[in-house]
N, C-alpha and C positions, 0 to 999 in steps of 0.2 A: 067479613063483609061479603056477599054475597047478594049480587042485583040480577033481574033477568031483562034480556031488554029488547021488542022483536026488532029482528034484522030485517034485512034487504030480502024479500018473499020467503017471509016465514019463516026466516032462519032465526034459530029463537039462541042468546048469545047470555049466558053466565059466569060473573065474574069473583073470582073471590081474591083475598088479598093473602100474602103469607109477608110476614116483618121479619130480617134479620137481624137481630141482635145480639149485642156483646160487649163489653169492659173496652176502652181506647186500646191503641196496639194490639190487640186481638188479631188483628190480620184478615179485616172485614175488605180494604180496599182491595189487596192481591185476591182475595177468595171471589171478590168481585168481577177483576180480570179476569181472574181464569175460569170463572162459572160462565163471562161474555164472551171467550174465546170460545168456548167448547158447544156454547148455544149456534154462534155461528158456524164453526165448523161442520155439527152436526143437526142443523136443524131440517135438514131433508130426509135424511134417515131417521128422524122423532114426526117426520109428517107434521113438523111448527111450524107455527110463524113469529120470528122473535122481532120485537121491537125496544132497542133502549131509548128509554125517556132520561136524558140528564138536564135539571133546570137550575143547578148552581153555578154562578160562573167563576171560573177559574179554575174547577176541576174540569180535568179534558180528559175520560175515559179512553180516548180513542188513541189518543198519541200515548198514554201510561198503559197501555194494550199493548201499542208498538215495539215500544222499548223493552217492556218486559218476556214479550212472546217472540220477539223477531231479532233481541238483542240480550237478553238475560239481564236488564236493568232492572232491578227492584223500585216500585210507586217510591215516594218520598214519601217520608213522615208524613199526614195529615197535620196540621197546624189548628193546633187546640182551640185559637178564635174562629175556627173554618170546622165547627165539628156539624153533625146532623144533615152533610149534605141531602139534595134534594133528590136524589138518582131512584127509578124506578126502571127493571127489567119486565117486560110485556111479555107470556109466552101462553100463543093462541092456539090450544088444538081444538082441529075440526074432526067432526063427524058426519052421519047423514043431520041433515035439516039442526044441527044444532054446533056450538062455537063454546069451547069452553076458554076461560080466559084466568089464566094465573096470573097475578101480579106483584112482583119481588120487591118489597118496599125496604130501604136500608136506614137501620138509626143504632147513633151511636148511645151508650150508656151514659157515657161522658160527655159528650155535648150537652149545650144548652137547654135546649129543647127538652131533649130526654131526660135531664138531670130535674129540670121543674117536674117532670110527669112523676120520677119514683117519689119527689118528694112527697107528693101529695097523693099519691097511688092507692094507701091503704084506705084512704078516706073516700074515697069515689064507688065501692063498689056497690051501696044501696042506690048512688046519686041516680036521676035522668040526665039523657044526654043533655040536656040544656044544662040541667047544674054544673055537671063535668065540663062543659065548653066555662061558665062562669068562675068554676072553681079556678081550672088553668088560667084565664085570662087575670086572676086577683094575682096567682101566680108569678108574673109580669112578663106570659105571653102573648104576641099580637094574633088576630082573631085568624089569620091564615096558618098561622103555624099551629093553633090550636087546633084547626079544623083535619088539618093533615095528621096529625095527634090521634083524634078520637076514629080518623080514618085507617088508620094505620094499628099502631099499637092497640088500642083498644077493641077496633070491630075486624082484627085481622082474625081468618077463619086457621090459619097453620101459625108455625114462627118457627124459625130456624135460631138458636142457640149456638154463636161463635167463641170459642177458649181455643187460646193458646195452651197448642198443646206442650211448650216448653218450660210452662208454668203450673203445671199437673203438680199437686208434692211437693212443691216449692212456698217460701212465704206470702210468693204472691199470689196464688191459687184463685183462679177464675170460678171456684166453685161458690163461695160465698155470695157472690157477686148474681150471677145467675141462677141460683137460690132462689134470693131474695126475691127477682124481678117475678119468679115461677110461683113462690106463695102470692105475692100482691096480683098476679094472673089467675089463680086458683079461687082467690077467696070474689075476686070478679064475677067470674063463669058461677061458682056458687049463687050470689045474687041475679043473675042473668040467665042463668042455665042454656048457658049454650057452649059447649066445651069447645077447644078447637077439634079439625079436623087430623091434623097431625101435630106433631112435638119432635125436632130434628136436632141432634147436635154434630154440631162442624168440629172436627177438631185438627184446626191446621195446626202450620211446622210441624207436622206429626213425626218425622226425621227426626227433629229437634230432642223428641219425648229421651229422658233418661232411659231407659227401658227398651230397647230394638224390638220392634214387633214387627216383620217384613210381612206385609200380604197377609196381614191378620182377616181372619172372618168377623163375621157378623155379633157369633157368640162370643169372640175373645174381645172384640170390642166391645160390648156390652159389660162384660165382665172387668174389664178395667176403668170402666165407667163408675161401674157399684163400687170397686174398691178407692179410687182414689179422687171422686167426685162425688159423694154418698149423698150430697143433698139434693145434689141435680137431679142423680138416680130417682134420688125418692118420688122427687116433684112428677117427671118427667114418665115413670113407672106407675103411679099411683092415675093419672090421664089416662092414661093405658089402659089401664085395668079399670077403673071407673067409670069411664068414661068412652071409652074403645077406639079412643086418640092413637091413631097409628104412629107408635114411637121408633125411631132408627136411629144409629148413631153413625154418621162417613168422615176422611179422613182426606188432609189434603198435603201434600207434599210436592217439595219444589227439590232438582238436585243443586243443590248448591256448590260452587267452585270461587274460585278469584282468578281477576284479572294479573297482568304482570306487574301492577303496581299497588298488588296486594289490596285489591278493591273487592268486595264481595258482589259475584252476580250470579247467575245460576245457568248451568251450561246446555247445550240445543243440543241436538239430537233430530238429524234429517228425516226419520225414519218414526218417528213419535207419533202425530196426528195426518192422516191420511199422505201420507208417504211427504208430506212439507215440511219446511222450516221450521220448528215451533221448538219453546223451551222445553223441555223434560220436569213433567208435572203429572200427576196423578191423574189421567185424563179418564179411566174406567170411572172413580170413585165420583166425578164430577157428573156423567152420564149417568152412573147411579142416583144419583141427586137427582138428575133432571126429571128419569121415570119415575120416581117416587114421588115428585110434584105432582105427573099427570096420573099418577093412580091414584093417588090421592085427591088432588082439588083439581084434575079436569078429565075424571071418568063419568 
């Protein structure tokens, strides 16, 4: 999505949207955290303006910030009747006489919400958006979540791609999963021909991965991508190359420790983010995120 809209003298303001997505437990809410800690810490040095929008109630970003950045507390499980919250990341860079505006939209695969949309995914991509709001709604959702939907998922101009990276190889492999969601997006843009502007995958607990890859670059990321997510690759490479969808793949890591009573948290490091407090987290890879937002959807 993608609106211009004039500003305050002439300042002319462009918004596009990028959706993160991924399979439940994927580790969307910590990526969350620590994508809003690192926006605040650094958003003077990125020349931003960040703004979190959260309009779910009973998720409190700000306190599961606290604990996690200032205490090494890990979020609690999401509560699978509480999936699709409503949380949206606002990040405005300026220019001369103009305002670009990225906007971090989060949906789970497994929530409600998102769970009606794959079902009916394949079948939407000739529809109008009227149909698509009719098709969802027969679906059995209500007209605001639907509208968030075709705002979101549908007319988002990027998408960020969340896997567990500890499930790489495994039974449970995030690849099929996010796959799927990349053809039922592919055969969209087909009928729409509007490709995104970028294709991103996150791959937290990277620590986690069987495999030690300390400080891996760009190309050996890549390359572990092809080899052990090959549909993702495919999807996500064929954009690329098609389409001239700027693909990346980043990594997120937390150091993990326990407490004395054998409780799992992850341990601070005074010296980490601008010489403060903060848990020990992959904070380069997350500021790599951030520029390749505004190279992407606010240059």
């Amino acid at each position: 999505m993608s609106t211009r809209v004039p500003g305050v003298e002439g300042v002319q303001q462009e918004t596009s949207s990028v959706v993160f997505v991924g399979p439940s437990a994927s580790g969307k809410t910590t990526s969350l955290i620590l994508l809003h800690e690192t926006c605040l810490d650094y958003r003077d040095d990125l020349n931003m303006v960040y703004t979190p929008n959260i309009r779910t109630a009973g998720f409190n970003l700000y306190q599961d910030t606290s604990n996690l950045i200032l205490q090494g507390i890990p979020p609690p499980p999401t509560n699978p009747s509480e999936k699709d919250h409503r949380v949206e990341l606002t990040l405005e860079f300026r220019n001369f006489m103009r305002r670009k505006v990225v906007k971090l939209i989060f949906a789970d695969m497994s929530g409600g919400i998102s769970s009606a949309l794959m079902k009916v995914f394949p079948s939407l991509a000739t529809m109008t958006p009227d149909e698509v709001k009719s098709k969802l709604i027969d679906a059995g959702l209500n007209e605001e979540d639907v509208d968030r939907l075709v705002r979101s998922l549908l007319s988002a101009k990027g998408v960020i791609l969340v896997a567990d990276a500890s499930k790489i190889g495994q039974a449970e492999t995030p690849d099929g999963d996010l796959a799927y969601y990349l053809d039922n997006l592919n055969q969209f843009v087909k009928s729409h021909g509007e490709a995104p502007k970028g294709v991103a995958l996150l791959l937290t607990k990277f620590d986690q991965w069987r495999i030690q890859m300390p400080n891996p670059t760009d190309e050996e990321l890549r390359k572990m991508v092809k080899n052990f997510l090959p549909q993702v690759d495919n999807y996500a490479s064929n954009f690329n190359r098609d389409q001239k969808t700027q693909y990346k793949v980043f990594y997120s890591m937390l150091n993990e420790t326990k407490d004395k009573d054998g409780h799992l948290k992850f341990s601070i490091e005074t010296d980490n983010a601008r010489h403060m407090r903060r848990v020990e987290y992959s904070v380069a890879q997350y500021l790599d995120l951030i520029k390749w937002l505004k190279t992407t959807f606010g240059s």
